[in-house]
C-alpha atoms as an extended CHARMM CRD file, in Angstrom:
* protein
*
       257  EXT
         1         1  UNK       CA             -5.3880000000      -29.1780000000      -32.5910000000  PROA      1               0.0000000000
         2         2  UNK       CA             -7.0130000000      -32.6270000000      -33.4330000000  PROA      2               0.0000000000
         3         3  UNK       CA             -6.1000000000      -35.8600000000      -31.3750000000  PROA      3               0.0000000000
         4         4  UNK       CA             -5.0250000000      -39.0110000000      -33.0730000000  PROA      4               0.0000000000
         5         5  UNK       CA             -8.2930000000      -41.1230000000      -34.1710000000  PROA      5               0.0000000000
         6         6  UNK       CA             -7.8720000000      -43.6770000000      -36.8080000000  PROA      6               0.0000000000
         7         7  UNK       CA             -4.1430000000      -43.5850000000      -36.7570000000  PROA      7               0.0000000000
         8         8  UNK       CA             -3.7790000000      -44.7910000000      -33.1630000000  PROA      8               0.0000000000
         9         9  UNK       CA             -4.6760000000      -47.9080000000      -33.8120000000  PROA      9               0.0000000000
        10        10  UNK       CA             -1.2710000000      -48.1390000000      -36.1920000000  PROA      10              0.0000000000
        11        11  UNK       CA              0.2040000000      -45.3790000000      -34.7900000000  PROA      11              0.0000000000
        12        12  UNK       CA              3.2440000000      -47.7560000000      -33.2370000000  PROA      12              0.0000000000
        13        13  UNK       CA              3.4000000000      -49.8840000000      -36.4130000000  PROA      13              0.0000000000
        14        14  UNK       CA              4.5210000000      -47.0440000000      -38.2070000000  PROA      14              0.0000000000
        15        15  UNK       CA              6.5990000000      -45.2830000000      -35.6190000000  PROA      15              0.0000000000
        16        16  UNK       CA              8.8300000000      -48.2300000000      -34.9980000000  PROA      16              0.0000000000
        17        17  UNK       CA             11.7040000000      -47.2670000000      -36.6120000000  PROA      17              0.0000000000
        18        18  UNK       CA             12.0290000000      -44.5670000000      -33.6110000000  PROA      18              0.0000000000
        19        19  UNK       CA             14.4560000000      -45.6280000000      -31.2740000000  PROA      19              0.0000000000
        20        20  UNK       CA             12.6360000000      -44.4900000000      -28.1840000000  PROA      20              0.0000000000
        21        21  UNK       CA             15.0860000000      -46.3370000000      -25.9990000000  PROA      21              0.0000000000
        22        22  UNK       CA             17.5830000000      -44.1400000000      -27.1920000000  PROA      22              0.0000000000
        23        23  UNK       CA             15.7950000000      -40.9000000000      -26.9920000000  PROA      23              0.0000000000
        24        24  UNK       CA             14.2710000000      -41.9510000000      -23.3540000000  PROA      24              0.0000000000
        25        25  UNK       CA             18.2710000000      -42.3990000000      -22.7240000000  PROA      25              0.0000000000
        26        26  UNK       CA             18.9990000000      -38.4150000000      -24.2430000000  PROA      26              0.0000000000
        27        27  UNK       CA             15.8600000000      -36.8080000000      -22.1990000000  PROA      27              0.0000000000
        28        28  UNK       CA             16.7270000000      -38.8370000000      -18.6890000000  PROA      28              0.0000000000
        29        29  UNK       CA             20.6220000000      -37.3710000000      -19.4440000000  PROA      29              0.0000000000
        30        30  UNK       CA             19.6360000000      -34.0530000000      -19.5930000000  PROA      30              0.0000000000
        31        31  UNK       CA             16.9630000000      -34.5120000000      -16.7830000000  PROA      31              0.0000000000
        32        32  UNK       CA             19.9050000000      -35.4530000000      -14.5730000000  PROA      32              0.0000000000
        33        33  UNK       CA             22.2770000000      -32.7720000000      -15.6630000000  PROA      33              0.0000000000
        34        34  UNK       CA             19.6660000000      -30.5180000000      -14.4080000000  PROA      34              0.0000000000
        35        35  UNK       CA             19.4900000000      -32.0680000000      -11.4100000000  PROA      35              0.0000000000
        36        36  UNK       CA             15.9100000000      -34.0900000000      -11.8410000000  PROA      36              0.0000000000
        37        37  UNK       CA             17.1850000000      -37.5760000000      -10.5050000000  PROA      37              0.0000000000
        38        38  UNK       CA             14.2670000000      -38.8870000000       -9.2520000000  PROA      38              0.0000000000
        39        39  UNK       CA             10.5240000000      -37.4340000000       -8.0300000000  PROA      39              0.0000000000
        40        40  UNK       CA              7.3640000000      -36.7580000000       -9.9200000000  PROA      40              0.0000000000
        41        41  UNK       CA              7.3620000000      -35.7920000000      -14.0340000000  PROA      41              0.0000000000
        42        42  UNK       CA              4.8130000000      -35.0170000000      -16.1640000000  PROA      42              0.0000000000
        43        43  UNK       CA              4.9860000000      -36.2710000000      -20.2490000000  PROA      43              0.0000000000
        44        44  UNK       CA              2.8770000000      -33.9370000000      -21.7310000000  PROA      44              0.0000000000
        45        45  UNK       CA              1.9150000000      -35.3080000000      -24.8670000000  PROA      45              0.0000000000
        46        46  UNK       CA              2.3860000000      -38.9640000000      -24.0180000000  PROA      46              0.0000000000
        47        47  UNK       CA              0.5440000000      -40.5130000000      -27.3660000000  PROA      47              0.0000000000
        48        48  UNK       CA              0.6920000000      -44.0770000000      -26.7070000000  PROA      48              0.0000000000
        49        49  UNK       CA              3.1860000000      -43.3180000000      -23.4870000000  PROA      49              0.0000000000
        50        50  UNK       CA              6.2610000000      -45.4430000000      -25.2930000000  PROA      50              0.0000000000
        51        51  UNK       CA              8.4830000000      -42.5190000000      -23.6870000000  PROA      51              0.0000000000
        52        52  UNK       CA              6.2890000000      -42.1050000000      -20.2100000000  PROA      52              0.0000000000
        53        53  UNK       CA              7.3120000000      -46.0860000000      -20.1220000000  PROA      53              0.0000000000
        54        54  UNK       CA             11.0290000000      -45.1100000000      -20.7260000000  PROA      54              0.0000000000
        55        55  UNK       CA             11.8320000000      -42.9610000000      -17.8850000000  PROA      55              0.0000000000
        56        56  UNK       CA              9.3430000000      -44.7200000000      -15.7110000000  PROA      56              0.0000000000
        57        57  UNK       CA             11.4550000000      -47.8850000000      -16.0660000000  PROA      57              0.0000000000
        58        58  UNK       CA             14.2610000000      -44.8370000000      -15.0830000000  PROA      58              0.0000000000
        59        59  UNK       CA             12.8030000000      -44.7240000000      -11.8920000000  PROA      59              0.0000000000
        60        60  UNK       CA             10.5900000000      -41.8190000000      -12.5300000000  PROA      60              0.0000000000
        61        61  UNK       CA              7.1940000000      -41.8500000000      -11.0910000000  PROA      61              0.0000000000
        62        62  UNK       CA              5.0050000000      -40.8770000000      -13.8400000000  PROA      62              0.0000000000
        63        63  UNK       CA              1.7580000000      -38.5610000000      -15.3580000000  PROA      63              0.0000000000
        64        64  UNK       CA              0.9610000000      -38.6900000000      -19.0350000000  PROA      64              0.0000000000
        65        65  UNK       CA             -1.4660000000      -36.2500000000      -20.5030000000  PROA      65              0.0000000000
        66        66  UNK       CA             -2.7030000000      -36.3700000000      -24.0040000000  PROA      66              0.0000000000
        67        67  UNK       CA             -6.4560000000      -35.2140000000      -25.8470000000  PROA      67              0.0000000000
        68        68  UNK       CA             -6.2840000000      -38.4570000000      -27.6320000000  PROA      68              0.0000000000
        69        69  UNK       CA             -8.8290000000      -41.5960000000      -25.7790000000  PROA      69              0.0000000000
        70        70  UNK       CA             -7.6960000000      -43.9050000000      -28.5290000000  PROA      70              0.0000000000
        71        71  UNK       CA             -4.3150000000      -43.1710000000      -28.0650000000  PROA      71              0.0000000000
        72        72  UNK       CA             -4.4490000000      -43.1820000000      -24.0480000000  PROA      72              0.0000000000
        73        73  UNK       CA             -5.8050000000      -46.0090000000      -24.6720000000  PROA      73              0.0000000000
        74        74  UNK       CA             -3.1470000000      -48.0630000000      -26.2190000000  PROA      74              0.0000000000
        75        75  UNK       CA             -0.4380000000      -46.5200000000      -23.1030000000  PROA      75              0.0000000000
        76        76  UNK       CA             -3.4520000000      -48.1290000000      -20.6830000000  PROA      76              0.0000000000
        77        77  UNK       CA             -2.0620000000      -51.7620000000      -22.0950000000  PROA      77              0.0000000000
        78        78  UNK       CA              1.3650000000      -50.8750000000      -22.3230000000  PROA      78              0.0000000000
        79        79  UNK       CA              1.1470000000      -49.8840000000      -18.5460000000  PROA      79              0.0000000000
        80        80  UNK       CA             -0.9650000000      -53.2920000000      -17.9650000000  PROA      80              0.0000000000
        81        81  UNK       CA              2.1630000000      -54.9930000000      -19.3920000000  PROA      81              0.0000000000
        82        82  UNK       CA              4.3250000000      -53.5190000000      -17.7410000000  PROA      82              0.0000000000
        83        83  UNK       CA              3.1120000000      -53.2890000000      -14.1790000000  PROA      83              0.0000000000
        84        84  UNK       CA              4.9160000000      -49.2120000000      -13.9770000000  PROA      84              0.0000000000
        85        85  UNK       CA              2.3670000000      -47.1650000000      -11.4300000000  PROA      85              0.0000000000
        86        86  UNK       CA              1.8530000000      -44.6320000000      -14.3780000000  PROA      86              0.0000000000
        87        87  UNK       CA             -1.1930000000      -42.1410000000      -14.2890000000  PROA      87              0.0000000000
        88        88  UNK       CA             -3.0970000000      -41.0450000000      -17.3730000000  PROA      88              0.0000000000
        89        89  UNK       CA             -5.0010000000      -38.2510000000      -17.9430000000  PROA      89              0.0000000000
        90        90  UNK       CA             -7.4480000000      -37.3630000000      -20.9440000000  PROA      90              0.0000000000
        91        91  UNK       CA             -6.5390000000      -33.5230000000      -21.5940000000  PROA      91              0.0000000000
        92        92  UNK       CA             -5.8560000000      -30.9800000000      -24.1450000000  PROA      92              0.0000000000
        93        93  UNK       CA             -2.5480000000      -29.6970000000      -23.6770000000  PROA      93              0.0000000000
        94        94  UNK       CA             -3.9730000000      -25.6640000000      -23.6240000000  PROA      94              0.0000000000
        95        95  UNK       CA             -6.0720000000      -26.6040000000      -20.6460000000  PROA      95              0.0000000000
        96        96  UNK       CA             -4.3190000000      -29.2370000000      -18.4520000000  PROA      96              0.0000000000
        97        97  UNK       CA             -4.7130000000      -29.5900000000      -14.7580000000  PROA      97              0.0000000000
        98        98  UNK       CA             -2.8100000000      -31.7540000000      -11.9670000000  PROA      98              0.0000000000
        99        99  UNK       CA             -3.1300000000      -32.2440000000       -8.9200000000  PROA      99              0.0000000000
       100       100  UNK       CA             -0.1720000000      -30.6930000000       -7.6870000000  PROA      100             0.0000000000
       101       101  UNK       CA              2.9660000000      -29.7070000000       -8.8220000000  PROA      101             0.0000000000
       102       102  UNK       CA              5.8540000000      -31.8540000000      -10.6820000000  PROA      102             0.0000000000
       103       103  UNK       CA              9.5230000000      -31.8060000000      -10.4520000000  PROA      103             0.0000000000
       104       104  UNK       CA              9.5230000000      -31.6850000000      -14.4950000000  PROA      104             0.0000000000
       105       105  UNK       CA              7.5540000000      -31.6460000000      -17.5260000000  PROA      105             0.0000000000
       106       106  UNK       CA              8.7090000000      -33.3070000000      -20.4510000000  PROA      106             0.0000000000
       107       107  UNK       CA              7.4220000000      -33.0870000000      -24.4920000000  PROA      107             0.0000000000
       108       108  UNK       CA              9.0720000000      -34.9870000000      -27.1280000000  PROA      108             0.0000000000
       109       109  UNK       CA              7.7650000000      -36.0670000000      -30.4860000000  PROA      109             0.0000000000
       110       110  UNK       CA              7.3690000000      -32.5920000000      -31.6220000000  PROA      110             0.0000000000
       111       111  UNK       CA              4.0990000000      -32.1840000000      -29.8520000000  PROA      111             0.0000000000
       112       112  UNK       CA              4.4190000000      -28.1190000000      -28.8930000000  PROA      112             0.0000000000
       113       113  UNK       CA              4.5760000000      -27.9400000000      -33.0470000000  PROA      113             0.0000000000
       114       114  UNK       CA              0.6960000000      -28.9620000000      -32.6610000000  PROA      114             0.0000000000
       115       115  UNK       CA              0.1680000000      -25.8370000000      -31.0500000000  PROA      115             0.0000000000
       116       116  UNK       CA             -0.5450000000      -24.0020000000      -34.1050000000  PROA      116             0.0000000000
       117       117  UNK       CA             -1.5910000000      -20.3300000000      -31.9870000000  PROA      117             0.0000000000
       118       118  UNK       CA              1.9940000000      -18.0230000000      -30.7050000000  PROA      118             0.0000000000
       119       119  UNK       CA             -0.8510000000      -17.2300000000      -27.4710000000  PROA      119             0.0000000000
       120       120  UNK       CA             -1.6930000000      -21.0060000000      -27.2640000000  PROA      120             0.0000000000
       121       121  UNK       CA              1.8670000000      -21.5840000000      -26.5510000000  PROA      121             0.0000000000
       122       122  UNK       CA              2.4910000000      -19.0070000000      -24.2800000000  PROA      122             0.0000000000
       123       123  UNK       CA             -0.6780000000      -20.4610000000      -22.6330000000  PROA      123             0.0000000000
       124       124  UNK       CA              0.8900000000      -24.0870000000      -22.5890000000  PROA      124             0.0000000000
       125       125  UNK       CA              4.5220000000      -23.0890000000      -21.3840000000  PROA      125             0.0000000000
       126       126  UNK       CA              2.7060000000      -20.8560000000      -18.7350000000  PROA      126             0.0000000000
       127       127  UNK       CA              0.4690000000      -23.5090000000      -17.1530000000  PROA      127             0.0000000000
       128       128  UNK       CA              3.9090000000      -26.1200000000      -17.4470000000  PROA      128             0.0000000000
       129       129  UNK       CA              5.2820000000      -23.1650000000      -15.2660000000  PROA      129             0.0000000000
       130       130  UNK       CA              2.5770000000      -23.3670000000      -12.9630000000  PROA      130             0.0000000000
       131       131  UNK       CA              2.9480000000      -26.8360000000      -12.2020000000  PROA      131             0.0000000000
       132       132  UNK       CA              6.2300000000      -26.7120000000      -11.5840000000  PROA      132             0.0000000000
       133       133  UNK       CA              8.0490000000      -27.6690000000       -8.5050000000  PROA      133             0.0000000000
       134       134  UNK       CA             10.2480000000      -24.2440000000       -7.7280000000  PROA      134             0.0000000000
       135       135  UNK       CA             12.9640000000      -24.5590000000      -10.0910000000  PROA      135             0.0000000000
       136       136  UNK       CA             11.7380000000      -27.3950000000      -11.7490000000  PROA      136             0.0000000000
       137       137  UNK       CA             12.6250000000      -27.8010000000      -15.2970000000  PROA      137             0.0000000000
       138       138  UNK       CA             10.3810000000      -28.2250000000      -18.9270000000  PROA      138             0.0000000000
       139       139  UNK       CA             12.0030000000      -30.5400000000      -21.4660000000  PROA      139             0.0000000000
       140       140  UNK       CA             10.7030000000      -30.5380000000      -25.0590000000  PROA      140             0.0000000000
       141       141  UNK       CA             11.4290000000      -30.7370000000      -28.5260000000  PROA      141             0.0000000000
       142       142  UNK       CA             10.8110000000      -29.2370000000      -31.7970000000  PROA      142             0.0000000000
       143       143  UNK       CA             10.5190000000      -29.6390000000      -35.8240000000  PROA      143             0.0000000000
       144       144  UNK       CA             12.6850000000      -26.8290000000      -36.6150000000  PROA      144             0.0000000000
       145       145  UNK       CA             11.9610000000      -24.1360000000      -39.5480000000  PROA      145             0.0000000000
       146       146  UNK       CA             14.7200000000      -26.0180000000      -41.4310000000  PROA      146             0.0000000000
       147       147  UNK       CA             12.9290000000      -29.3590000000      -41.3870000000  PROA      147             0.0000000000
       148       148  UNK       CA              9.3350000000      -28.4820000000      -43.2040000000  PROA      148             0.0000000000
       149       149  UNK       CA             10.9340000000      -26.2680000000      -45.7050000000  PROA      149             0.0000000000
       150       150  UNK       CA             13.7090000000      -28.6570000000      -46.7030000000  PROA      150             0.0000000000
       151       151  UNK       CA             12.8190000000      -31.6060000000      -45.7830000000  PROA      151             0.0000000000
       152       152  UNK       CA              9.1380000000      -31.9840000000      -45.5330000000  PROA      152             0.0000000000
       153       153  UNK       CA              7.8690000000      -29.3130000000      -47.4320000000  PROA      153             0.0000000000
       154       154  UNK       CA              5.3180000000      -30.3600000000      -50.2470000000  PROA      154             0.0000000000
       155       155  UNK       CA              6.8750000000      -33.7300000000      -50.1050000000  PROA      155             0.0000000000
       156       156  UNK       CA              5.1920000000      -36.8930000000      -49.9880000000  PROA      156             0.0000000000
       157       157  UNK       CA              6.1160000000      -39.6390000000      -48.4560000000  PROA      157             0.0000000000
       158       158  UNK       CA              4.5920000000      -43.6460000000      -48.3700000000  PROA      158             0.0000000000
       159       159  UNK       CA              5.1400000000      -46.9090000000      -46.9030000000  PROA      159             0.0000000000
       160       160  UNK       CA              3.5610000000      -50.4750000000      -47.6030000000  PROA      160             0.0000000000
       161       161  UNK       CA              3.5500000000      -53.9380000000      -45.2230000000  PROA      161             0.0000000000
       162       162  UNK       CA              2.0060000000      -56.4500000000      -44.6040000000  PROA      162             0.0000000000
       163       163  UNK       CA              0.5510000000      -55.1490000000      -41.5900000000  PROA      163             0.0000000000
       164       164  UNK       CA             -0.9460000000      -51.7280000000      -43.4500000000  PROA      164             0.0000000000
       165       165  UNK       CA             -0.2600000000      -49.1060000000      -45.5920000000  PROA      165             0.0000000000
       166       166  UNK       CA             -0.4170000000      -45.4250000000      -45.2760000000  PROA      166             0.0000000000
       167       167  UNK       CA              0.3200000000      -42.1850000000      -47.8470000000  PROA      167             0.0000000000
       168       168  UNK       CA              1.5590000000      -38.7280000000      -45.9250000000  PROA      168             0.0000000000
       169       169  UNK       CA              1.2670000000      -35.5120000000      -47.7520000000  PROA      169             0.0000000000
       170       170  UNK       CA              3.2410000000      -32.5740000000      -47.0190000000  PROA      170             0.0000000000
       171       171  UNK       CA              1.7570000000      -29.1240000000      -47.6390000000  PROA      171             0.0000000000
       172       172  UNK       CA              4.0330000000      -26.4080000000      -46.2510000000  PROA      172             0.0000000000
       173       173  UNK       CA              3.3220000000      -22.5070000000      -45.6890000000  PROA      173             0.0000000000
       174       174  UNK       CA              6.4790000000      -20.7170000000      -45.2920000000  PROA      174             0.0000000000
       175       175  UNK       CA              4.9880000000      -17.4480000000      -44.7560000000  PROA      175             0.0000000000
       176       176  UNK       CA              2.6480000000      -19.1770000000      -42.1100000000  PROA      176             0.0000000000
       177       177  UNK       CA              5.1710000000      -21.7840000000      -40.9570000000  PROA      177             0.0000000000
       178       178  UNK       CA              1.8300000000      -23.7360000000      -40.8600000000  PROA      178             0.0000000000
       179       179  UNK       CA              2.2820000000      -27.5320000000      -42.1610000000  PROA      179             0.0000000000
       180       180  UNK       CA             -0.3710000000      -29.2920000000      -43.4310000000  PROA      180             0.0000000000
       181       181  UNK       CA             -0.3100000000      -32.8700000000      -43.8310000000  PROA      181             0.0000000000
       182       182  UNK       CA             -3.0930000000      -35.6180000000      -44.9460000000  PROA      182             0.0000000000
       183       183  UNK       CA             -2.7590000000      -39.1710000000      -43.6780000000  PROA      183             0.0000000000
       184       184  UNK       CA             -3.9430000000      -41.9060000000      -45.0110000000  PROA      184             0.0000000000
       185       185  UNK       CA             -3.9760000000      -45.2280000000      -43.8990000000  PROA      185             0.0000000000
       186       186  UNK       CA             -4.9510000000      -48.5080000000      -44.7220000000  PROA      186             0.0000000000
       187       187  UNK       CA             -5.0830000000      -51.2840000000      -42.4110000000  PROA      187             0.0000000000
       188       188  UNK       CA             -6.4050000000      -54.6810000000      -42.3950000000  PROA      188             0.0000000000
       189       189  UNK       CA            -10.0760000000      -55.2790000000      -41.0380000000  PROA      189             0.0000000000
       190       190  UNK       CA            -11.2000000000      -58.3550000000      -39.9320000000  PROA      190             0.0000000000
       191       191  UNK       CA            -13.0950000000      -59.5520000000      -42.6540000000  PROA      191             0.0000000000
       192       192  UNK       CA             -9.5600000000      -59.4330000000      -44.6280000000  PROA      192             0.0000000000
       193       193  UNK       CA            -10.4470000000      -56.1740000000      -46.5630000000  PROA      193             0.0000000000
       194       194  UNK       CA             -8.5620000000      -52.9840000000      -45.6370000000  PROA      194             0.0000000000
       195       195  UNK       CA             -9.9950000000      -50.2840000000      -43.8500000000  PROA      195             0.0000000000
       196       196  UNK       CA             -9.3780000000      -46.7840000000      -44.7220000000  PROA      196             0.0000000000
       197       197  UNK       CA             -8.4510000000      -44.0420000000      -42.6530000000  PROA      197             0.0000000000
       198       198  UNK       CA             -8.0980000000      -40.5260000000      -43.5540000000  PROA      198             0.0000000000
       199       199  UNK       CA             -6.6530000000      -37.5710000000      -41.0310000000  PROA      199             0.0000000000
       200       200  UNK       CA             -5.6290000000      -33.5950000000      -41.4160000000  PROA      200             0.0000000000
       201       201  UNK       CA             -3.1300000000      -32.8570000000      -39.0300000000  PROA      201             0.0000000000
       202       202  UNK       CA             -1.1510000000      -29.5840000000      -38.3400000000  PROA      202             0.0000000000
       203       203  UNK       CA              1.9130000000      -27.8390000000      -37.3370000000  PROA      203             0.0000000000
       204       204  UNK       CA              3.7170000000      -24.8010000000      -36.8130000000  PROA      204             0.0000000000
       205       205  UNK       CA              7.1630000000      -24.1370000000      -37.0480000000  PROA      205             0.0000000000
       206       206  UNK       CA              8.2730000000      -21.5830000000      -34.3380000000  PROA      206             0.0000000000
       207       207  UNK       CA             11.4850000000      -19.8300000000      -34.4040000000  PROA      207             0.0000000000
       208       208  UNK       CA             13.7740000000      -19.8090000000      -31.4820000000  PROA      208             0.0000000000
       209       209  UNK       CA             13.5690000000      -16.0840000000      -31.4670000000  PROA      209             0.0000000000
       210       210  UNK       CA             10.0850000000      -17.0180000000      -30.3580000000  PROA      210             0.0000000000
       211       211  UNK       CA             10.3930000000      -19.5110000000      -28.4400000000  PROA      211             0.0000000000
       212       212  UNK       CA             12.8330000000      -17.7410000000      -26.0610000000  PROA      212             0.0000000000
       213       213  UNK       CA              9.7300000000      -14.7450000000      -26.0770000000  PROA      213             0.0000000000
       214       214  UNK       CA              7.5020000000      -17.1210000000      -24.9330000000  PROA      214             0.0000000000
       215       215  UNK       CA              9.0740000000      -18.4600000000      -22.4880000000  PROA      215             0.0000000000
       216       216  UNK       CA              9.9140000000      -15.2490000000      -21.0810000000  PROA      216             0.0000000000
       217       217  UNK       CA              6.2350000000      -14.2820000000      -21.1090000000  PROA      217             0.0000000000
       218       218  UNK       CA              5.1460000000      -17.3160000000      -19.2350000000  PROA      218             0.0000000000
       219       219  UNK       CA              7.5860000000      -16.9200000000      -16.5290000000  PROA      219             0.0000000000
       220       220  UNK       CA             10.2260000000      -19.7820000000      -17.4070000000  PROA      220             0.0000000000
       221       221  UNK       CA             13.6490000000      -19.0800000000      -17.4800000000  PROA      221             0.0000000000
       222       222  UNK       CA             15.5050000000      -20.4850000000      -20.8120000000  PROA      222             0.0000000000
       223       223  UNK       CA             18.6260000000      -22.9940000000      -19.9430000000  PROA      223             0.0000000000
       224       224  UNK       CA             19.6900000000      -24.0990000000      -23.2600000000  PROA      224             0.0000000000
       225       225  UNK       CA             18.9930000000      -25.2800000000      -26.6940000000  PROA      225             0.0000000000
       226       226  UNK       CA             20.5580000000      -28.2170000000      -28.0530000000  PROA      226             0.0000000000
       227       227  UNK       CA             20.8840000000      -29.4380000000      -31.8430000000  PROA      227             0.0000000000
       228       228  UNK       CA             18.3460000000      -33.1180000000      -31.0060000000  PROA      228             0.0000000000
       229       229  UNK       CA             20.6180000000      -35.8690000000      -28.9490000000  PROA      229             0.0000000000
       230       230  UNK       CA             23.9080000000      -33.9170000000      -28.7760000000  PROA      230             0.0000000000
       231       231  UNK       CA             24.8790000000      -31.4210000000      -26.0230000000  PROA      231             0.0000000000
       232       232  UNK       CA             25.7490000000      -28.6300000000      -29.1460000000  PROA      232             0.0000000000
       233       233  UNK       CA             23.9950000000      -25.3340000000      -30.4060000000  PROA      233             0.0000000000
       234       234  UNK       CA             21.8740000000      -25.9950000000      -32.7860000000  PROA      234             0.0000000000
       235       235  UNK       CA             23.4350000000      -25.6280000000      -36.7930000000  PROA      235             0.0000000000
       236       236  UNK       CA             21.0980000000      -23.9570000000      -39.6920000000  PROA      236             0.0000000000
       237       237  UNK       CA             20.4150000000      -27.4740000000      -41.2260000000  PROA      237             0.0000000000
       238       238  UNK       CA             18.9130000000      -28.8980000000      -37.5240000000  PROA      238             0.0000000000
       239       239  UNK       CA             16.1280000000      -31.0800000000      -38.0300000000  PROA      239             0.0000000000
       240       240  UNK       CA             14.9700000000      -31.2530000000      -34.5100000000  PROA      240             0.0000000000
       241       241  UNK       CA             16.0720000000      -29.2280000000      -31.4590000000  PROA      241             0.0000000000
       242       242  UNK       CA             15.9310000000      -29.6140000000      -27.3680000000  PROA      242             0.0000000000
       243       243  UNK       CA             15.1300000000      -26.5100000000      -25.2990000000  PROA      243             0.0000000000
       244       244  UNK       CA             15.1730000000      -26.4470000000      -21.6430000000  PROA      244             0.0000000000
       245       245  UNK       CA             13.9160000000      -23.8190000000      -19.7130000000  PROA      245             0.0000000000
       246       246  UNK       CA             13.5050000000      -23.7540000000      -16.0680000000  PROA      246             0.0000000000
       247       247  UNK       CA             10.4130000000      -22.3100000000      -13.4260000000  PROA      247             0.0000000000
       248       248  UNK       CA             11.5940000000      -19.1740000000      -12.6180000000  PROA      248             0.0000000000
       249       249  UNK       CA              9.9090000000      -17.7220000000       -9.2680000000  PROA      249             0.0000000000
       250       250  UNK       CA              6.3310000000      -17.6350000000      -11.3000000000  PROA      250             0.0000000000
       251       251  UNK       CA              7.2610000000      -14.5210000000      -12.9330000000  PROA      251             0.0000000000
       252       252  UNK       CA              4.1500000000      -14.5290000000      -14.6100000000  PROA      252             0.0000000000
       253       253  UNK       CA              0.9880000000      -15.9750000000      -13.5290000000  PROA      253             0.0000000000
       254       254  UNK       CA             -2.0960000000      -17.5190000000      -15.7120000000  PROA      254             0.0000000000
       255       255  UNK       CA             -4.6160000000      -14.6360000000      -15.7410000000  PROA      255             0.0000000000
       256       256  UNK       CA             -7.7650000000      -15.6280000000      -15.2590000000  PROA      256             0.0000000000
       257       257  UNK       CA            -10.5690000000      -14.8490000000      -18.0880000000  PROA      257             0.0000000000
């Protein structure tokens, strides 16, 4: 799993046309229909912490993790801005540690697809577990199977402004569910050239089937699955899904190595 180098520094540019309001809006809905009103939550996966700033402005008080400094870097301003009491810890998702235990973890923008290993995931949804308030709940999203065959697949996709450039090139595995895709970026240097950037990234498409096995095998008890921003099952042609899933006793501890 690689962190986010040259593309944090435009990673917001070209992200803008998410509407994290709205999506902050979706994950504090469902945090409230499971009973998470207020209390301590954990954004695993914060990037540049434009959702840890939503539901902090909610009234949640906040933790973002994420393995990226350049992208913790940029949620360091946004918090400056902002005067929200949000801490931010440099960690890799696999290996996280807190101080104490949250009353939910949270992890949108398709981060868990980063975790490319089925026993890196278990890992991840078994230390969530273990920092979990007694029934505390884990919120988090996923590219589906549908998405990077149909959609992404070996598709490539570009955008030019003012304010940069960048070229993203899909390479999909179906047999793997493994999606590779090259980034590169071009953004405006000081001395009015462009700089270039160039980044492999990858994902993994999991299938719910999975999902719910892993889950199981961490100790966390699955709630429900939702097609993205509705409250309905997810269809064969969802692009994005919602699972929730919910500590369950700590049915299954982290062995130690």
């Amino acid at each position: 799993m690689e962190a986010y180098t040259g593309f944090a520094q435009v990673y917001d540019l070209f992200m803008d046309n998410i509407p994290y309001e709205e999506w902050g809006g979706y994950v504090h809905g469902l945090l409230m229909e499971y009973g998470i009103e207020d209390g301590l939550v954990l954004d695993l996966g914060c990037g540049t912490g434009n959702m840890t700033e939503v539901l902090a402005e909610a009234g949640y008080d906040m933790i973002g993790v994420d393995l990226s400094e350049e992208m913790l870097e940029l949620a360091q301003e946004k918090k400056y801005e902002s005067g929200h009491d949000i801490l931010y810890l440099q960690q890799d998702m696999r290996e996280f540690e807190l101080y104490g235990t949250v009353r939910a973890v949270v992890s949108v923008c398709d981060s868990m697809n980063y975790i490319t290993e089925e026993e890196d995931l278990r890992q991840v949804f078994a230390l969530v577990n273990n920092y979990l308030d007694p029934g505390g709940i884990f919120l988090f999203d996923l590219n589906t199977e549908y998405k990077y065959r149909e959609l992404l697949g070996d598709n490539t996709f570009a955008e030019d402004r003012e304010e940069g450039s960048f070229i993203w090139e899909n390479d999909y595995d179906p047999k793997t569910g493994m999606n590779e895709y090259a980034l590169t970026l071009f953004v405006p240097g000081d001395d009015g050239r462009y700089d270039k950037f160039q980044e492999i990234h990858y994902q993994r498409s999991y299938s719910l089937q999975t999902i719910r096995r892993l889950l199981r095998e961490a100790g966390l008890e699955l709630e429900a699955v939702y097609d993205a921003f509705t409250r309905r099952p997810p269809a064969e042609d969802s692009e994005r899904i919602y699972v929730i899933a919910r500590e369950h006793g700590k049915g299954n501890q982290i062995q130690e190595e």
